[in-house]
C-alpha positions in Angstrom: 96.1 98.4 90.8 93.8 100.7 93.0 90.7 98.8 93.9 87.6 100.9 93.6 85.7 101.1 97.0 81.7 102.6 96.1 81.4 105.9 97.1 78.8 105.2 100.0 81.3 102.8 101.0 83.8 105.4 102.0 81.4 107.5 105.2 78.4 106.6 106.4 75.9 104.1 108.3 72.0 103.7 108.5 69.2 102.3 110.3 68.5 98.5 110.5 64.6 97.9 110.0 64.7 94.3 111.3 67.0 92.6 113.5 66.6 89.6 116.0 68.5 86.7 117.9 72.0 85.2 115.6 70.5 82.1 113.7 72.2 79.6 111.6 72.5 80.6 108.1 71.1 79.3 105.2 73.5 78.4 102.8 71.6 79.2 99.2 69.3 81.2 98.1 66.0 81.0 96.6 65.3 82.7 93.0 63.2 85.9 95.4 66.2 86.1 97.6 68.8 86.5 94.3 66.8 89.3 92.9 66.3 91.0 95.7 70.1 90.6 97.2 70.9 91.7 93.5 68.8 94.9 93.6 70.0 95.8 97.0 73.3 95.3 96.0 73.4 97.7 92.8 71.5 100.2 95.2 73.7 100.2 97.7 76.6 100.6 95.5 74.6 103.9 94.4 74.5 104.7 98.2 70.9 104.0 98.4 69.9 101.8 101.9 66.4 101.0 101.0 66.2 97.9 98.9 68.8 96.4 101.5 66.4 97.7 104.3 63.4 96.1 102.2 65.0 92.9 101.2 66.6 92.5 104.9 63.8 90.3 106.3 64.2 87.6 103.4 67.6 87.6 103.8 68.8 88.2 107.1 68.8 84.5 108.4 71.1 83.7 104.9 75.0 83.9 104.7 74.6 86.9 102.7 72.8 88.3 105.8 75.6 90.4 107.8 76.2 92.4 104.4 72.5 92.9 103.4 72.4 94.2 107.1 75.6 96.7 106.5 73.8 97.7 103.3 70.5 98.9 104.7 72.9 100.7 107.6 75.9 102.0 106.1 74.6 104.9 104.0 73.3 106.9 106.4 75.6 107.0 109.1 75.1 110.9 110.6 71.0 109.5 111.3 71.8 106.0 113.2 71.6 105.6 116.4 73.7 103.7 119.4 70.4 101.3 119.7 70.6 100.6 116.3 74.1 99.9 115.8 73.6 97.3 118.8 70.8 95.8 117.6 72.8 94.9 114.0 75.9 93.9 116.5 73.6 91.3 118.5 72.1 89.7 115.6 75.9 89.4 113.9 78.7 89.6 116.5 81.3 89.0 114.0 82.7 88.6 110.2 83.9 91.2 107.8 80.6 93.4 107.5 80.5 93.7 110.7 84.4 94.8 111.1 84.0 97.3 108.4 80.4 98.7 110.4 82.4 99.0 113.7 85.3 100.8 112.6 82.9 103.2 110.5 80.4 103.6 113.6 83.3 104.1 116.5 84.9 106.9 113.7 81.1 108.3 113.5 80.7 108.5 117.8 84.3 110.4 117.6 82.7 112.8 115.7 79.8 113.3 117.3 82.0 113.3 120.9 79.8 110.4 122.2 82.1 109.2 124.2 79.8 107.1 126.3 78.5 105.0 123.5 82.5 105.3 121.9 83.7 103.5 125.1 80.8 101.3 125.1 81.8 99.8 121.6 85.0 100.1 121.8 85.1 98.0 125.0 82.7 95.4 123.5 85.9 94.1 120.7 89.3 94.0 120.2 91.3 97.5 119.8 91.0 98.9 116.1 94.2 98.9 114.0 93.6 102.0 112.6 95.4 104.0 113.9 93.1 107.1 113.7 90.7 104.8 116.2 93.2 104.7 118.1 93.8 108.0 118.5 90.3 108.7 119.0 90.6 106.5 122.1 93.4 108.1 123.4 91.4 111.3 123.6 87.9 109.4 124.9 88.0 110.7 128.4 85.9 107.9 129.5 88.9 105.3 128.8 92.1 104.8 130.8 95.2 105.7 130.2 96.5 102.8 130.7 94.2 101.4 127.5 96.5 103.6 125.0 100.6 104.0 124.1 102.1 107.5 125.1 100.5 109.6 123.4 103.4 111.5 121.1 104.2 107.7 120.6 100.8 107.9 118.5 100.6 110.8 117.4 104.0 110.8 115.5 103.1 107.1 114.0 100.7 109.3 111.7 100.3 110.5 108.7 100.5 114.3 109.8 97.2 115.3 108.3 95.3 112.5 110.0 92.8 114.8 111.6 91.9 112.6 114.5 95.2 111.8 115.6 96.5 115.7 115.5 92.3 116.4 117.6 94.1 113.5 120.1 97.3 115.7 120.5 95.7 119.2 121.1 94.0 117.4 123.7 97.3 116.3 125.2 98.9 119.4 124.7 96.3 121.2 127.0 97.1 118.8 129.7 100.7 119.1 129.3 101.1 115.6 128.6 102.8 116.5 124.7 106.2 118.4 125.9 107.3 121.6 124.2 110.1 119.4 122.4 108.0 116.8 121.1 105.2 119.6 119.7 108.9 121.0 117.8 109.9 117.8 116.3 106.3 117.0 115.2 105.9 120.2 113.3 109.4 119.3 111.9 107.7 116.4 110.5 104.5 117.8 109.4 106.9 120.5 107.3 108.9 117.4 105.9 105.7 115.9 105.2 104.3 119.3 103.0 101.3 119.5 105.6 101.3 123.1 106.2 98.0 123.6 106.9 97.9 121.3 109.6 101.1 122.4 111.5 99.8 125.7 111.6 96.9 124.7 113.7 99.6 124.1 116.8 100.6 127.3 117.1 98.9 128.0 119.8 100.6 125.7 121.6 103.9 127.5 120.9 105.5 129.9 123.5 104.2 133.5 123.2 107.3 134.5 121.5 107.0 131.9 118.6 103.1 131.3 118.4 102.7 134.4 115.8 105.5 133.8 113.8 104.7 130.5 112.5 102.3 131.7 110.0 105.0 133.6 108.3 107.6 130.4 107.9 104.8 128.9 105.9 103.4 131.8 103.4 106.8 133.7 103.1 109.9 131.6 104.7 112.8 133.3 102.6 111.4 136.5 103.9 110.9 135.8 107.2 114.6 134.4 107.3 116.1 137.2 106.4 114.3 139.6 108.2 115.4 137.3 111.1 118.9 137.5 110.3 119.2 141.5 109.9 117.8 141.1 113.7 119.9 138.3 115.4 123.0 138.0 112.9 123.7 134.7 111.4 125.4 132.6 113.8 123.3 133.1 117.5 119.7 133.1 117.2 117.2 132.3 121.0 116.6 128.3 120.6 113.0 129.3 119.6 113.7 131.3 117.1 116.2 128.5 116.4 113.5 126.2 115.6 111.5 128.0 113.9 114.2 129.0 111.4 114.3 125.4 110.8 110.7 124.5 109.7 111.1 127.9 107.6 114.2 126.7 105.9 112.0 122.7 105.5 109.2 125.1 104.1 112.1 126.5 101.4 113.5 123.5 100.6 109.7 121.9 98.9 109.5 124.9 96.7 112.8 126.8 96.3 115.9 124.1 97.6 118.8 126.1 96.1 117.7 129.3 98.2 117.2 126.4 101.2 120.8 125.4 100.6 122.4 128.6 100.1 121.2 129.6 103.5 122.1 126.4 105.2 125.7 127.8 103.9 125.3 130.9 105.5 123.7 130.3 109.2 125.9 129.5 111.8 123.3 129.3 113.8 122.4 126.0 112.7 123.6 122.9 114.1 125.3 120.0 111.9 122.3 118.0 111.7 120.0 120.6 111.3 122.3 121.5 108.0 122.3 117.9 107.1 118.1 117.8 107.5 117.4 120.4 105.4 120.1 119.7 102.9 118.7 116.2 102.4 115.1 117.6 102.3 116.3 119.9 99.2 118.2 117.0 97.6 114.9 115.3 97.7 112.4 118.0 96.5 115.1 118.9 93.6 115.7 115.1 92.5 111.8 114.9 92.1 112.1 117.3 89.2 115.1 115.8 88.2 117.3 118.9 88.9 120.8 118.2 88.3 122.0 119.7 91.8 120.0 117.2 94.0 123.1 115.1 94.2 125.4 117.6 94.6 122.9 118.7 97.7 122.5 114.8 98.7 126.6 114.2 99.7 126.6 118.0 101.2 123.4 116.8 103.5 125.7 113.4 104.3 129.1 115.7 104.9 127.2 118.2 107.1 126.8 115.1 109.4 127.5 111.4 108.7 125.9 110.1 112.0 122.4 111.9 110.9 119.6 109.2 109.8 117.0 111.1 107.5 114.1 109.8 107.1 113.4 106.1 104.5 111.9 108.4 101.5 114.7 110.7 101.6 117.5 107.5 101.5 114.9 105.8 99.0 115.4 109.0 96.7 119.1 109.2 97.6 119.9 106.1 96.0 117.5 107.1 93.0 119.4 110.3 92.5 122.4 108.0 92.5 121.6 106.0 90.0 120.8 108.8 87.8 123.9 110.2 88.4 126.0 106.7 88.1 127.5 107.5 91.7 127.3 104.3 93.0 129.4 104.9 95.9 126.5 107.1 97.0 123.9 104.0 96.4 126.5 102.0 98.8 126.5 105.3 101.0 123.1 105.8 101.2 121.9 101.9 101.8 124.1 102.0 104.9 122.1 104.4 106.3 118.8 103.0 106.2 117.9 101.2 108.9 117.6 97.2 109.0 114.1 96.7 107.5 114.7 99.2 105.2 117.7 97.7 103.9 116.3 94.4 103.6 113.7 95.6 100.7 114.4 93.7 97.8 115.1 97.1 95.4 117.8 98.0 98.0 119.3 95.3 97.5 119.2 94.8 94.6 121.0 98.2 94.0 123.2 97.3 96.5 124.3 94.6 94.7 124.5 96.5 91.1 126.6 99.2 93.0 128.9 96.3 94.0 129.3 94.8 90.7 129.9 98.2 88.9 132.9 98.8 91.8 134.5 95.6 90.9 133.4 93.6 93.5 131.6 90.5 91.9 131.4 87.7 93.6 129.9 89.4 96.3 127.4 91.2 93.3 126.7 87.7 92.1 125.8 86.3 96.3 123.5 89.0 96.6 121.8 89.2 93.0 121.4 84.9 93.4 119.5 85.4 96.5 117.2 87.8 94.9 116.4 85.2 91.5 112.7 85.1 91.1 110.7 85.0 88.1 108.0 86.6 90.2 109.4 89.8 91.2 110.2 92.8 89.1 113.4 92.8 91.3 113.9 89.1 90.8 113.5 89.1 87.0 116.2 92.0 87.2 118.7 90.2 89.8 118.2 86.9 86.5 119.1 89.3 84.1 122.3 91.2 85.4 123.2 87.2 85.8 122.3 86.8 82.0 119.9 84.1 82.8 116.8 84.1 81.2 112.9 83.1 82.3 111.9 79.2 81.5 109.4 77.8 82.6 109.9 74.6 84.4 109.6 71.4 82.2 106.1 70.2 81.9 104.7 73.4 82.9 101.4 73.5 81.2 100.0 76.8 79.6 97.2 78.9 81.9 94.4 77.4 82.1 91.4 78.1 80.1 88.0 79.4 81.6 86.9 76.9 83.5 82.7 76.0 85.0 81.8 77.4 88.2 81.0 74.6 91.0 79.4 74.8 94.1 81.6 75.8 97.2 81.1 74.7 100.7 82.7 77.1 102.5 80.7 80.0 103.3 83.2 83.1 104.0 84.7 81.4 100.5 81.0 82.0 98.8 80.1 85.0 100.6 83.4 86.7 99.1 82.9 85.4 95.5 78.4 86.4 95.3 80.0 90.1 96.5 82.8 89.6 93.3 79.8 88.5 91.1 77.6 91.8 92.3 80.2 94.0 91.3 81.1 95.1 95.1 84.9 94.2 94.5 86.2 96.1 97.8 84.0 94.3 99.7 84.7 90.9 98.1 88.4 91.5 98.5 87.8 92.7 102.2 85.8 88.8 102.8 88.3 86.9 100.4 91.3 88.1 102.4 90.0 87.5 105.6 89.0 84.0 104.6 92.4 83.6 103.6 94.0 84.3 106.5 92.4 81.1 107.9 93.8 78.5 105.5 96.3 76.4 106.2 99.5 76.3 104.0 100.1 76.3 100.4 97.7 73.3 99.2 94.5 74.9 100.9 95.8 78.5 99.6 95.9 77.0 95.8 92.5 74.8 96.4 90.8 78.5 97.2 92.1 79.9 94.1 90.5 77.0 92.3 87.6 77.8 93.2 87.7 81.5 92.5 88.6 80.5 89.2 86.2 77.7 88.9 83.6 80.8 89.7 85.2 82.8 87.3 86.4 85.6 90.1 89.4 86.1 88.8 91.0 88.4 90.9 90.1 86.8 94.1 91.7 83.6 92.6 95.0 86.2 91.7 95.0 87.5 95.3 95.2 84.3 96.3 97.9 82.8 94.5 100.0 86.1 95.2 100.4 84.7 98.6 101.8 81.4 97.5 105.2 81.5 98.9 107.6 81.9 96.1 104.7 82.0 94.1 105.4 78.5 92.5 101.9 78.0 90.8 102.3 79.5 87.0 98.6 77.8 86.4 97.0 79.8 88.8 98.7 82.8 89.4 98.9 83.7 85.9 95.3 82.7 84.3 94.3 84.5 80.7 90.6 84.6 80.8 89.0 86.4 77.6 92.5 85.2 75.8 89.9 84.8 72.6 89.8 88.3 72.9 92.8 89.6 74.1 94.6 88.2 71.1 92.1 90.1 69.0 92.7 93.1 70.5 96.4 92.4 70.2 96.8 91.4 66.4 94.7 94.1 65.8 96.7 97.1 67.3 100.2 95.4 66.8 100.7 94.7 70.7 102.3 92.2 72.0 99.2 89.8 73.6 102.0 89.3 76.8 101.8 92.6 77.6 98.6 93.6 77.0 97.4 90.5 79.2 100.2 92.1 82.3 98.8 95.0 81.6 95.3 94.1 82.2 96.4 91.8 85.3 97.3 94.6 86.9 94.8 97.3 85.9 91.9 95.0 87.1 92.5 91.4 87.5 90.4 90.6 84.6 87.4 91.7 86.5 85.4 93.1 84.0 83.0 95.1 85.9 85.8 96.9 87.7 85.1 100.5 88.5 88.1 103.1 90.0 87.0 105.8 92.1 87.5 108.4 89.7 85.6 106.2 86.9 87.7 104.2 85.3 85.9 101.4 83.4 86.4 97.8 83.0 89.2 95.2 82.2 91.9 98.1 80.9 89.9 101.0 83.1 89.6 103.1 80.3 88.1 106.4 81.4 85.0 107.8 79.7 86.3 110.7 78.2 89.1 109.1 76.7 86.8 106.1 75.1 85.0 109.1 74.0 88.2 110.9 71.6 89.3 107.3 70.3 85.6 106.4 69.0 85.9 110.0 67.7 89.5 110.0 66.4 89.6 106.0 65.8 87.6 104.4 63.1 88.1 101.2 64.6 87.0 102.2 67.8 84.4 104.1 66.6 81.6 101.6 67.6 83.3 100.1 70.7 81.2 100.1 73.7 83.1 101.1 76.8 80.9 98.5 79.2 81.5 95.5 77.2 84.0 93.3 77.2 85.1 93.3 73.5 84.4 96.8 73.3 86.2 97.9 76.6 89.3 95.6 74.7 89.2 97.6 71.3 89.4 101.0 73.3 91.8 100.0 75.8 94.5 98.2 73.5 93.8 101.3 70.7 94.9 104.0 73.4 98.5 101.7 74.6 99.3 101.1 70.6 99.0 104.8 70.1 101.2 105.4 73.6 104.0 102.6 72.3 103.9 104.1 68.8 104.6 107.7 70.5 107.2 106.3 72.8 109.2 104.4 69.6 108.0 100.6 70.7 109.0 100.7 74.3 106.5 98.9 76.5 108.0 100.1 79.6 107.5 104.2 78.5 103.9 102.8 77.1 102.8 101.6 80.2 103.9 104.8 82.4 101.8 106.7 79.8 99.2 104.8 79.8 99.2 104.9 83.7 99.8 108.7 84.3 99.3 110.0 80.9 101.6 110.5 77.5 102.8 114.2 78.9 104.2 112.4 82.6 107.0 110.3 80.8 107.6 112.5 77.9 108.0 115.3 80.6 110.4 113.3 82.5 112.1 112.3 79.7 113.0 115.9 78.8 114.5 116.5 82.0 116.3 113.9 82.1 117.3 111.3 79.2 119.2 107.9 80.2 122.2 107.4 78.3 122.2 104.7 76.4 122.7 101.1 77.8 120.6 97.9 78.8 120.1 100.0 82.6 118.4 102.8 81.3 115.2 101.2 81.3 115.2 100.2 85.1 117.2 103.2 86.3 114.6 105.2 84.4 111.6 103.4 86.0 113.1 103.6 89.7 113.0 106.9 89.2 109.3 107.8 88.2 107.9 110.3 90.7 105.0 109.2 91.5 105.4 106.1 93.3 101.8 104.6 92.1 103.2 105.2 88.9 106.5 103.7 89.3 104.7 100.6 90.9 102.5 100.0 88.0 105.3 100.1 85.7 107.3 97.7 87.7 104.2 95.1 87.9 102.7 95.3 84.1 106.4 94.5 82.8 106.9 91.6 86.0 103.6 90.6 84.4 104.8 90.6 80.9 107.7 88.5 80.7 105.9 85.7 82.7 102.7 85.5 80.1 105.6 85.9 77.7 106.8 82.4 78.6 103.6 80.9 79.4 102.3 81.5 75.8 105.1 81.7 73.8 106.6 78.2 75.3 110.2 79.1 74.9 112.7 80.8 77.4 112.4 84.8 77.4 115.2 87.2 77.7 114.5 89.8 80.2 116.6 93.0 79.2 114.6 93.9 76.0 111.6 93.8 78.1 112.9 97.3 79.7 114.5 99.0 76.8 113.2 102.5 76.3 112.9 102.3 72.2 113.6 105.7 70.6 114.0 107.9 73.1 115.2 111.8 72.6 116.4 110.7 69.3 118.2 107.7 70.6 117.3 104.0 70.0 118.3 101.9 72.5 
């Protein structure tokens, strides 16, 4: 589930009207001080400062104080100034708001190239964890270099459009402190990485003979290679040229791999791992359309050179292709590669232990696959079911719970966090509730929190906090059904199954019902506007539904998944992706590639849904499913049919 963050949450700071010496908080608030921290809240989320500038002096001295504070400051972040910022930092030196209001104020001083107040607050805390504050450091002149890791160290730790990191290396480079073989293998992985714009901002910083030839392996990189070739041959090319023939040939591979490969079969020029790079690089940009050559190009890219590491995503997609292909020598193949964290991800091993198990060897299948047993885990469910075991619940488990009265916390991070659930700023409750969290002690304090999110009715900060339950024993908590009344409503009347539309809405918004995404999702099954608009139009039962409301958000939301598991012959699995990415995603997949028939088509399908968001979603609604399936059906469940694929292609499955 994406958790929507307010817009004005995202850039920007403002001035504080009234500030003073730290005093104890109050710990409640009067009827004046709710309707004002109310109306400043709804403002702020609208990324309007003034009520939170207005209400600050009745609130300032209450636990809600610190984020009344951020309010009246955050939205206008390009008009605050140094004095202001350390007036707020005085009056609360620490907490969550005040986290959030440093890391957006040191970001705003790297802009402006302030680097005397930058140093100044910088040097007043701990170093940020972000790591483009970190690289803003790094380039703060003011600082020492002993304050700051190497900086190509840094620079390649980022995401290769993170625009203060590559500002941090054009510094270096100018000082000579970024060698001319590190700038090469960092453009190597901004081309891997698709960030063309970015790379071409470096080449400057190329030799003289290179520098003006960059453009070209971006806009026309088939050209350029050949008019290269009619000039130096194919198999002895100068080492810059060398390189550059190399991103041109990683620009190929993301929009036309079989030219990429055809060429890597060509050039003599290019050295065994520089054949194996591009080759998996093509394997990995065909297998995302579900070509058919991508693991023909995957064990050409391993031949070329066996000692070669590509990078994780690559050896994640190696395996998918793998599976698609029913090669599961390559899964074994390409889980040896990864390095030892990789490798130690439950879905590799998981694979791992499938591959083993369809190659004969089964005890060792069956070690691995027992190890992975969870009724929590989408990989867990799937290592019970290869072992035909199905999900019970534990004798005497009780059902969830029902919705239960709030009652008073003492606690104050614990209340702050669940009055920012109850005004709708979710992010920001999340942000509080996790860092309260973080100071609990063990699994009894961990459950006792989640109580009392419950008890408050804030769901999801009671669902967040029994996801960290090692082993997630707690069925009660982690699993609650608030609104069941209405859920099974909404169920019986569109035919779904009230399991999987209650894992469905688990992970769309933790039963929060005021949930809103960033690109305006709505409510407890974030249905988006226009699409509550066609099924009031197109629906008659939907045609009065109101999209803010709970019922109403309900009848929309379970309406537009029936029609998506009537389309995609019953399966829940292929009406989730839809419902997630759209009907044309999994019906456009599907065409390019059907599963054949076979209790694995389900999960080999779903491990290989391109977009990774997607993929996750799927993965959690159907986690989600089987366990509500047990909690209110009372009986063991088998987990295979929850993955099936229904009619698919013409095939029923």
């Amino acid at each position: 589930m994406r958790l929507p963050r307010p817009a004005a949450v995202l850039m920007s700071l403002a001035l504080l009207v009234s500030c003073g010496m730290a005093v104890a908080a109050t710990d409640t608030l009067n009827a004046v001080q709710k309707r004002l921290l109310n109306s400043a809240a709804s403002a702020f989320a609208q990324g309007d400062y003034r009520p939170a500038a207005n209400a600050l002096p009745e609130l300032e001295n209450t636990y809600m104080g610190p984020w009344v504070g951020y309010w009246s400051l955050q939205p206008r972040l390009k008009s605050v100034t140094q004095d202001q910022y350390q007036r707020y930092a005085k009056h609360y030196p620490s907490g969550v708001a005040h986290h959030l209001l440093r890391q957006q104020w040191l970001a705003e001083l790297a802009q402006r190239k302030d680097w005397s107040d930058f140093t100044r607050v910088l040097q007043a805390g701990s170093i940020p964890d972000l790591i483009s504050l970190r690289c803003d450091a790094a380039r703060d002149p003011l600082l020492s270099t002993s304050m700051v890791v190497a900086p190509f160290f840094l620079w390649s730790g980022a995401a290769a459009n993170d625009h203060a990191c590559n500002a941090m290396a054009r510094v270096y480079l100018e000082q000579g402190q970024i060698t001319p073989p590190e700038l090469w293998l960092r453009l190597q992985q901004m081309y891997e990485a698709s960030a063309f714009d970015a790379a071409l901002r470096f080449a400057p910083f190329l030799p003289a003979a290179q520098s003006g030839q960059l453009a070209p392996t971006v806009t026309a990189p088939a050209a350029w290679i050949s008019q290269q070739i009619q000039h130096y041959g194919s198999n002895k090319w100068p080492t810059g040229q060398t390189h550059l023939l190399v991103l041109a040939l990683l620009r190929l591979a993301a929009t036309h791999p079989a030219q990429a490969a055809q060429f890597v079969r060509t050039l003599g020029v290019l050295s065994s791992a520089d054949k194996s790079l591009v080759l998996y690089n093509s394997a990995y940009h065909a297998t995302l359309s579900f070509r058919s050559e991508s693991g023909h190009w995957y064990a050409q890219a391993y031949a070329a050179d066996p000692q070669f590491r590509p990078r994780p995503q690559l050896l994640a997609w190696m395996v998918r292709t793998a599976l698609r292909d029913g090669n599961w020598s390559m899964v074994e193949q390409a889980t040896q590669q990864m390095d030892a964290v990789q490798r130690q991800q439950r879905q590799w091993q998981f694979w791992s232990a499938v591959a083993l198990l369809h190659r004969g060897h089964t005890q060792a299948a069956h070690t691995l696959l027992a190890a992975l047993e969870s009724p929590w885990t989408y990989y867990g469910q799937l290592a019970m079911a290869t072992l035909n075991k199905p999900l019970t619940l534990k004798p005497g488990d009780p059902p969830a719970p029902t919705e239960a009265r709030a009652t008073p916390g003492n606690n104050a991070p614990e209340r702050t966090a669940i009055t920012l659930y109850h005004l709708g700023l979710y992010f920001d409750a999340l942000t509080e509730w996790d860092q309260f969290l973080k100071g609990l002690n063990g699994t009894a304090e961990i459950k006792a929190a989640a109580q009392v999110a419950f008890q408050h009715e804030a769901w999801l900060l009671g669902i967040h906090a029994s996801s960290l339950i090692r082993g997630g024993e707690d069925w009660q908590q982690g699993y609650v059904l608030p609104y069941a009344q209405k859920i099974n409503a909404a169920a019986t009347q569109t035919g779904l199954r009230r399991a999987f539309l209650a894992g469905l809405i688990r992970q769309e918004s933790g039963f929060a019902f005021g949930i809103q995404s960033d690109v305006g999702a709505q409510g407890l099954m974030q249905v988006m506007p226009a699409t509550a608009q066609w099924l009031q139009t197109h629906v008659a039962a939907a045609a009065n539904a109101d999209l803010h409301s709970v019922s109403g958000n309900l009848t929309l939301g379970s309406h537009y998944l029936s029609l998506q598991q009537q389309h995609f012959g019953g399966s829940e699995l292929l009406a989730a992706a839809a419902y997630n990415a759209g009907p044309g995603a999994p019906q456009r997949w599907l065409n390019r590639w059907t599963p054949p028939p076979g209790p694995w088509a389900g999960p080999i399908f779903t491990a290989n849904i391109p977009f990774q968001q997607t993929r996750h979603y799927v993965q959690s609604v159907l986690t989600n499913t089987v366990v509500y399936a047990a909690i209110l059906d009372q009986k063991p469940q088998a987990i295979w049919p929850q993955w099936r694929l229904g009619e698919v292609m013409g095939q029923t499955q």
